[in-house]
N, C-alpha and C positions, 0 to 999 in steps of 0.2 A: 416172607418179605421178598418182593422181586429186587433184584440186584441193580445198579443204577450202570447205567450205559453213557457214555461222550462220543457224539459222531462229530467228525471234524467234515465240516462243510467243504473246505479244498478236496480234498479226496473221497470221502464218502466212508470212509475207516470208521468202525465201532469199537469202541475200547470199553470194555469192563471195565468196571470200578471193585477193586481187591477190598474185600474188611481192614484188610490190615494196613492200607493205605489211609493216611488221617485226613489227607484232602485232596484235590485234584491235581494239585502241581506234581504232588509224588507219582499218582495218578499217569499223567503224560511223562514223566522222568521213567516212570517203570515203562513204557514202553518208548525210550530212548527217542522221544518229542524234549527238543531243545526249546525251554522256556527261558526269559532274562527276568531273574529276579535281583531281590538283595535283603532283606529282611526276614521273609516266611514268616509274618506276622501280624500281616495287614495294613502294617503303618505307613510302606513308602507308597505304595501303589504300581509300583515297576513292573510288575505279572500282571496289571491292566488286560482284561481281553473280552472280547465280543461276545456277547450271548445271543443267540440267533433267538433258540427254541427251549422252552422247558424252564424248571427254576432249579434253584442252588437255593442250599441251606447255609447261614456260619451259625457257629457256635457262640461267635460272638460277634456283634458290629464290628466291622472293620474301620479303619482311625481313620485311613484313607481318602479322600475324594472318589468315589465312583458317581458315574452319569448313569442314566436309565438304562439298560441295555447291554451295561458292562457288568463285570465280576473278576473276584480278586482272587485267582485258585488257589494262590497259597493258604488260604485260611477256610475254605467250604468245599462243600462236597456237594454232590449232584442228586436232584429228589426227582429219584428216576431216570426219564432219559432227557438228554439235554443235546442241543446243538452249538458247534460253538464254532466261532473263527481264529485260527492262529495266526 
């Protein structure tokens, strides 16, 4: 299985995605990307962020409001490679 990758569109940085990371948010924390959150559970919607390219998986619907284009990292992870804005 290829590994999934996050390119942040402001700088053009690739960041792996670790097995051991359960979604994205841990995802950008491990590599010391300051996200606002407050739940890490889907339900506030606070970690709101841009999806440029690519798709994201959750494990479960998230409770939150998201609009087309957005995704919640604290609760999915990346199928593949994805682009995003912070």
């Amino acid at each position: 299985m290829s590994r999934s990758v996050v390119i942040l569109r402001s700088s053009g940085t690739r960041l792996e995605c670790a097995e051991e990371h359960p979604n994205l948010l841990a995802t950008l924390e491990a590599h010391n990307l300051c996200v606002e959150f407050q739940c890490r559970e889907g339900y506030c919607g606070s970690c709101r962020m841009r999806l440029l390219k690519g798709e994201v998986q959750y494990a479960e619907a998230p409770l939150a409001f998201i609009q087309q284009g957005e995704f919640l990292p604290c609760c999915c992870k990346a199928k593949g490679e994805i682009e995003i804005e912070l």
